[in-house]
N, C-alpha and C positions, 0 to 999 in steps of 0.2 A: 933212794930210788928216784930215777928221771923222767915225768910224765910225760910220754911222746905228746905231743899237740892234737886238738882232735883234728879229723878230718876234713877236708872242703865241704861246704853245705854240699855241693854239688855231686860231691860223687856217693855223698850220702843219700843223697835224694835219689838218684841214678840205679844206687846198687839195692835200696829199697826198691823201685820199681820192677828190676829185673829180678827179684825176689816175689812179683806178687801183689806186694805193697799198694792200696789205693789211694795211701793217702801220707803227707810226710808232713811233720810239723815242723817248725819254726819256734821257736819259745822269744817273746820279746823281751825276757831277760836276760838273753843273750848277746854281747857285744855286736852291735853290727847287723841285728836282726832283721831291722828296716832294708837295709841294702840289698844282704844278704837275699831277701824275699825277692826284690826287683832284679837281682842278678839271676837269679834260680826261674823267674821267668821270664826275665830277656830271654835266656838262652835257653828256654822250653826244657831244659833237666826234666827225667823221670815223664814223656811222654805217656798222656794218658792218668798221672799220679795227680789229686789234686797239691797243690800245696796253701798248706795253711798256717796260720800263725796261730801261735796260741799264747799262755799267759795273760792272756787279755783282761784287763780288771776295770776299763773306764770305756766309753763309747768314744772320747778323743783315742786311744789305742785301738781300737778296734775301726776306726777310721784312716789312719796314719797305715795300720796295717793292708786293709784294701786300695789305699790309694798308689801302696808301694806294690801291686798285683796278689795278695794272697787271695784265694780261692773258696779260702773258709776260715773261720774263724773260732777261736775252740780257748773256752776259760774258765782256771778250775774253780769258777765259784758260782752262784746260781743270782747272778744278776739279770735280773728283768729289763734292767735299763739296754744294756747291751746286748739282749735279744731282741727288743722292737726294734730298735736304732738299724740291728740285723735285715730283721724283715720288711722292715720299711726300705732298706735297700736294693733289697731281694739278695742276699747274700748269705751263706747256706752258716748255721749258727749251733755248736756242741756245746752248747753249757756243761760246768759241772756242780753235780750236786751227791746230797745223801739222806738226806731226810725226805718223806712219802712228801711233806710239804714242801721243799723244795722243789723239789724233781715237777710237784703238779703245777708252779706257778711257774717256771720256766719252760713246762711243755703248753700250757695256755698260752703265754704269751709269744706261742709260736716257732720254739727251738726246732730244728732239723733232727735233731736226736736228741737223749741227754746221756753224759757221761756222768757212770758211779765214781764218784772219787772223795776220796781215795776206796780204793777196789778192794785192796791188802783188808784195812781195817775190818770188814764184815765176812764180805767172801763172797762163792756163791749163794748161800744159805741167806743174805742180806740181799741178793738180787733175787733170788724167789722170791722174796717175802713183799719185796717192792711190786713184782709183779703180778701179784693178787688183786690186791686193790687199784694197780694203775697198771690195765692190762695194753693199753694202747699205745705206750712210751713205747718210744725204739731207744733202748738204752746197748748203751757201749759201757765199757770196763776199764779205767784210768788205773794207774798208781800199783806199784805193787804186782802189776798181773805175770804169771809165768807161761808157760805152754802147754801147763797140764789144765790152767786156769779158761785158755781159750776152747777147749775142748766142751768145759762146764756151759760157758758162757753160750757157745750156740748152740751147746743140749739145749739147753734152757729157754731160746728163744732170742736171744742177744742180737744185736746187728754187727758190733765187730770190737777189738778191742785196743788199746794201745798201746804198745812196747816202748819204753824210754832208754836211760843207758844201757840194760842189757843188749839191746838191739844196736845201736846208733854209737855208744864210745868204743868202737873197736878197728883195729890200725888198718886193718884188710878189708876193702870193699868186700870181697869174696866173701869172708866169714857174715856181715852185716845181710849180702843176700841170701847166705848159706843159714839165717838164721829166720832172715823174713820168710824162706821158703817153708821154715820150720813151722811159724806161727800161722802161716794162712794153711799148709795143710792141716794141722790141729785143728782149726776152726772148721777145715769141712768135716774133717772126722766126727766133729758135734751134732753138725748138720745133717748129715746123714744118721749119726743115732739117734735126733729128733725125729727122724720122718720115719723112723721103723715103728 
């Protein structure tokens, strides 16, 4: 079987925003992710969307990537170094973490949200229980998450969650917005069974 190529960053980023979409990542182990970032903002893609990089494991990464214009910066591991570096920038910062200790030294040191990740491994049941004792986190839902998962996550209190390949390797802009449109209304469906 012939793997079609994936998509242009661009009209990924595009057909995520006209889905909904607040936000599109970038992964910097992706070939080309540097440019890729500075093309996607030269040419303002996904008005309104922020765009961000993610992967980010070192404070030189997370600097390469703001200087190429990302907008945020999002890495799946609960580095401290790469969230001050963040805020001493003023530049909006998604750690990721999973353990009550991590999640607390990365929300100390400042993080804009923290993402659970990977999400899959625990579940909802793992983000309840985080939010007990660390009721102030605004935590987001990495890895693994589906559409029945977004539903959970803004019951629960969540601030939003992220779709990876399910969302984003697919050949049809259409389908990518036909899906984003999926996951943000599941998310208000939460939202609103929160507030009842």
């Amino acid at each position: 079987m012939i793997r079609k190529p994936p998509l242009d960053p661009r009209l990924v980023v595009e057909a995520v925003a006209a889905g909904g979409g607040r936000a599109a990542e970038i992964t910097l182990n992706t070939p080309g992710a540097l440019e890729a970032i500075a093309s996607l903002v030269a040419s303002g893609a996904g008005e309104g969307t922020l765009i961000g990089a993610g992967t980010i494991l070192e404070v030189g990464d997370a600097e390469a990537a703001v200087t190429a214009g990302a907008d945020l910066i999002v890495t799946p591991v609960a580095s401290v170094e790469v969230v001050r570096w963040c805020v001493a920038n003023r530049v909006p910062v998604i750690p990721g973490a999973f353990t009550a200790t991590e999640i607390d030294a990365v929300w100390r040191a400042g993080a804009t949200a923290v993402k659970v990740y990977p999400y899959v491994t625990g579940g909802i049941d793992h983000l309840r229980t985080l939010m007990g004792p660390l009721p102030d986190v605004r935590y987001l839902a990495f890895g693994g998450v589906t559409v029945e998962d977004a539903v959970d996550v803004a019951a629960a209190g969540g601030v939003g969650v992220g779709m990876g390949p399910w969302l984003t390797d697919q050949a049809d802009p259409a389908e990518i917005t036909r899906r984003a449109r999926q996951v943000v209304e599941a998310f208000a469906k939460g939202r609103a069974a929160a507030r009842r």
